[in-house]
C-alpha positions as CSV (number, residue, x, y, z in Angstrom):
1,X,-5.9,17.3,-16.2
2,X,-7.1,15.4,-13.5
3,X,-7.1,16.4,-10.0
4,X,-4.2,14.9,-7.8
5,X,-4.3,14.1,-3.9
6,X,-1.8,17.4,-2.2
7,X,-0.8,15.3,0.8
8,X,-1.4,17.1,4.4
9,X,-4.5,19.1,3.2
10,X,-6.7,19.4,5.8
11,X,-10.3,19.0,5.2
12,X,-13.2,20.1,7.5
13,X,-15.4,18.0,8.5
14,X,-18.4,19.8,7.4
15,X,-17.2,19.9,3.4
16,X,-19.8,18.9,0.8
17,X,-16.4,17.5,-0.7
18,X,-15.1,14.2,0.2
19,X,-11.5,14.0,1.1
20,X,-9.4,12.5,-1.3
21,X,-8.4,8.7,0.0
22,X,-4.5,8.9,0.7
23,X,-2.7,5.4,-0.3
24,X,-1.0,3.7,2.5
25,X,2.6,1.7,1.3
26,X,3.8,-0.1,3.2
27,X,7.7,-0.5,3.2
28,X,9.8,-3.6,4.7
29,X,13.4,-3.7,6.2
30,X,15.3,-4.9,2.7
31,X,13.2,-2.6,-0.1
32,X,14.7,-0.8,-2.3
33,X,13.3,2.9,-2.9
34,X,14.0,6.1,-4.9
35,X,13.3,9.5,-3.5
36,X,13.4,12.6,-5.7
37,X,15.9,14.6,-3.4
38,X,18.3,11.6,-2.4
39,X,17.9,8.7,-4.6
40,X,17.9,5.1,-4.7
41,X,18.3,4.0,-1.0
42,X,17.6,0.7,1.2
43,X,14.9,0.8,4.2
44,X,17.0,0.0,7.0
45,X,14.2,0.4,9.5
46,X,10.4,0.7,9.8
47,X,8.1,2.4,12.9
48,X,4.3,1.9,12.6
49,X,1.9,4.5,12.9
50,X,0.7,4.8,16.4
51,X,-1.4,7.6,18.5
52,X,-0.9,10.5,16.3
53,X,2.2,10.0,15.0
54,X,2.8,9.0,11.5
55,X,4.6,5.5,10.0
56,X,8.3,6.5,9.9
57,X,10.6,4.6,8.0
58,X,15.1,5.2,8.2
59,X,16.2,4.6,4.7
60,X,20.1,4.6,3.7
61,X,21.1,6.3,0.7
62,X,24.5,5.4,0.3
63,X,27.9,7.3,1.0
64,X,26.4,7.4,5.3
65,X,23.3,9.3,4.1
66,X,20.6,8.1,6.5
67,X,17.2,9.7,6.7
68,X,14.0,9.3,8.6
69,X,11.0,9.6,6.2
70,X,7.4,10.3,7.2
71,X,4.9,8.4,5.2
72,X,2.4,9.4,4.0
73,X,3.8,12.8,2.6
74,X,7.2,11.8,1.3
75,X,8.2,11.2,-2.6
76,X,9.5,7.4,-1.9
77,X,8.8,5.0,-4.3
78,X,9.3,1.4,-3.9
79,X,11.4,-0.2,-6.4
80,X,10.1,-4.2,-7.6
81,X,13.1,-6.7,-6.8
């Protein structure tokens, strides 16, 4: 098995170990994504990271389900149109 990323696992900066990288997506208004817990949805909105606050994106999953979703640290996944 080979060793996966656990989003939000804080390393100290004086580990021997590096940290694992984290890959940034990047979402646009119009994608189409799927989410473990909710489904396929559409991104209806997108806030950049700034300060210390994490990239935020407002996806609607049909039915008047609308969510605001931290990324990193979500299960999104962008779907190819």
């Amino acid at each position: 098995m080979s060793p996966r990323a656990v989003p939000g696992r804080r390393v100290l900066p004086t580990s021997p170990f590096k940290a694992p990288a984290v890959e940034q997506v990047v979402y646009a208004v119009g994608d189409w994504v799927t989410s473990d817990r909710h489904g396929l949805g559409r991104v209806i909105s997108v806030e950049a990271a700034h300060d210390d606050v994490p990239a935020r994106v407002l996806v609607d999953y049909r039915g008047g389900n609308v969510r605001w979703l931290t990324s990193p640290g979500t299960t999104l996944t962008g779907l190819a149109d």
